[in-house]
N, C-alpha and C positions, 0 to 999 in steps of 0.2 A: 951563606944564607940557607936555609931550612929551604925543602919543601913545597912546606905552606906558604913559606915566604917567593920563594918562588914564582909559584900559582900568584900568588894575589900581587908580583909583581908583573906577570903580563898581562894579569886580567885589567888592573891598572893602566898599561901600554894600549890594550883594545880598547879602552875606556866603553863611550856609547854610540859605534860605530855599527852595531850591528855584526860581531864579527864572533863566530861560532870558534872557541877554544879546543881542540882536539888533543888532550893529553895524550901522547904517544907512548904506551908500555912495554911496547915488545922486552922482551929478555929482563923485564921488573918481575920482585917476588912480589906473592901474596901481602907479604908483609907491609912491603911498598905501598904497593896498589891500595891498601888501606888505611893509610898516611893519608894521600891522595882524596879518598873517599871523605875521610873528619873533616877537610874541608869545607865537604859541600858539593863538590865538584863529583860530574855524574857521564861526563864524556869522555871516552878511550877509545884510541885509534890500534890496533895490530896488524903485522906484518902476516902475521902463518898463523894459517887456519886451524892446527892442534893446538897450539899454545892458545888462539883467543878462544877453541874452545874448553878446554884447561881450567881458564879461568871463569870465562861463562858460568861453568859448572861450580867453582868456586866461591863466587865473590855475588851479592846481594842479585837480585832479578831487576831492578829498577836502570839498572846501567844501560847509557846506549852505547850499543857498540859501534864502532866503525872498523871496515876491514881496508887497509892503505897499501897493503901488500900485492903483488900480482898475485892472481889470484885463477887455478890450474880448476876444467871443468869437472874433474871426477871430484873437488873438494867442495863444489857448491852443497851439494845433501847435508854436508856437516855443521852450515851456518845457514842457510833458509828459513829456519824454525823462528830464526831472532835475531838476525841483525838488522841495524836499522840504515844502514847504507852503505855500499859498496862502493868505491870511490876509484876501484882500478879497473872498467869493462873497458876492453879492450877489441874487441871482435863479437861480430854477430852471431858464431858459435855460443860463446860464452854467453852473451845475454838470452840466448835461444834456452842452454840452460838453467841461467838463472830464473827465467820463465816457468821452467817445467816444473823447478822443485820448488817455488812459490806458490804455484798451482795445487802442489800436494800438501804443502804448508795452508791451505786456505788463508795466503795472504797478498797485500803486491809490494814490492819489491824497491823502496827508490835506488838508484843508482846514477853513478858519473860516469864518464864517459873521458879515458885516459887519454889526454891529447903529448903529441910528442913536443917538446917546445925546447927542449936543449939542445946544443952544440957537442952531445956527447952520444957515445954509440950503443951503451949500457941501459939508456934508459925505454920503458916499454910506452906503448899508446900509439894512436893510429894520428900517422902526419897529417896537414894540414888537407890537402887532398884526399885524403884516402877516408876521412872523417866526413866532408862532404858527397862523396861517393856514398858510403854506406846510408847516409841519411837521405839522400837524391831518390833512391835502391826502394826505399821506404818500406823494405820489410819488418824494421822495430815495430811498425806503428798497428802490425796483429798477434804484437805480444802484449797481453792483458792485464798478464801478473805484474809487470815491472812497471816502472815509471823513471824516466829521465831526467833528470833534476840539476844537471848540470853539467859542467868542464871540471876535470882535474889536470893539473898539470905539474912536473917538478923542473926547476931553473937550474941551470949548468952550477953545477958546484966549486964556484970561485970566488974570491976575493973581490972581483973587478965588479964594483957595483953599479958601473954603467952595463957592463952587458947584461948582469939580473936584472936592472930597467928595460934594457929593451924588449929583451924577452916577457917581461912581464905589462908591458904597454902593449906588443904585438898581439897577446893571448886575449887580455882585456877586447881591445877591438875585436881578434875573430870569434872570439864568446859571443860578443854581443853579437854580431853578425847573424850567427848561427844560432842565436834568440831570436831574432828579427824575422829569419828565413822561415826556420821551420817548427818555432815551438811561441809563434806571437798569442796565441789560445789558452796555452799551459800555463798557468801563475805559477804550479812548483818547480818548473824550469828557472831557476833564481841564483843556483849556487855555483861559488867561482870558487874551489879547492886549489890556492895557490899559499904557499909559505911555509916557511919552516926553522925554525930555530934561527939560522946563519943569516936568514932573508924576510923574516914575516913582518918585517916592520914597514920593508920598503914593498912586500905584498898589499896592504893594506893600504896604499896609497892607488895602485891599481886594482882595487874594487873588490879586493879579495874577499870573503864570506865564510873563509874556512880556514883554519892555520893550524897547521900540527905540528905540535910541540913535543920534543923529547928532552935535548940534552942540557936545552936552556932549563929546566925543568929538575931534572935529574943528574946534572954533571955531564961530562964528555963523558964516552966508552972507552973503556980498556984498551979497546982491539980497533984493529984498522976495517972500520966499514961507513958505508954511507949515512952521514948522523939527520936526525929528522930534528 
């Protein structure tokens, strides 16, 4: 299948759940990415901050970008100007700076807040503790530029699709929780960034709001790396 065919077969799968499509381009050409674009379709997710800016510079102004990747604080200056949300804040350094250059951006910021939720040692995000800790701490709440807008999370990358349910029922509850707790004021506090290619169908059943899609999308990679 094409593509296009592709897209319009998971946007199909979302059907009218409310559920925000994130094409994921990392390592796509131009060419690609403009495939993508004839669609219709206007959301792109990347890994590394040169490449989404790369393309930024490349491809139409109207795109929103998402940045999915860890994401290192001397590279905030580079995506401040225009990205429209952050999905991997991981420490209160980091949002300290995405603050700052927002600030100089004259804009604010929304962002996720990377939670750990696999059974693997690889992956980045602040565990379940150390997430309400920081939020307990309440230093975010006199950073002005940003805005908190949700949970991201990614599930152990396995086959075994009871343990992506657990994992994905576990996150669901402490999202909500940690909605209840300390953002029951915020309506843009809303989004659950859970799924991916190998998982998003059974994300979507635990409340998901976000799914980034790559390889369903594009084919598997070549190479041995973690597929979105």
């Amino acid at each position: 299948m094409s593509i296009a065919g592709n897209i319009d077969s998971v946007k199909k799968e979302l059907g009218n759940k409310g559920v925000k499509l994130i094409v994921v381009s990392k390592t796509q050409s131009i060419p690609i990415m403009e495939e993508v674009l004839s669609t219709g379709h206007r959301i792109f997710g990347e890994n590394q901050v040169q490449e989404l800016v790369e393309k930024y510079e490349a491809l139409p102004k109207d795109i929103e970008w998402h940045l999915i990747g860890h994401l290192q604080t001397n590279k905030v200056k580079y995506i401040a100007p225009f990205i429209s949300l952050i999905h991997s804040v991981d420490s209160l350094k980091l949002l300290e700076e995405i603050n700052k250059q927002a600030l100089k951006s004259n804009r604010i910021i929304p962002c996720l807040l990377q939670v750990h939720i696999a059974d693997e040692e690889t992956k980045f995000g602040f565990a379940h503790e150390e997430l309400i800790q920081f939020l307990e701490l309440g230093a975010w709440k006199n950073l002005k530029n940003i805005q908190i807008h949700g949970l991201m999370g990614i599930a152990t990358n396995t086959p075994n699709r009871k343990i992506i349910q657990e994992e994905f029922y576990e996150f669901q509850t402490f999202f909500k929780g940690i909605q209840l707790s300390y953002f029951r004021q915020d309506s843009f506090f809303k989004e659950l960034s859970i799924g991916m290619s190998s998982d998003y169908l059974i994300a979507i059943e635990y409340g998901s709001t976000m799914v980034r899609i790559g390889s369903a999308i594009f084919g598997k990679r070549k190479y041995k790396e973690e597929e979105l």
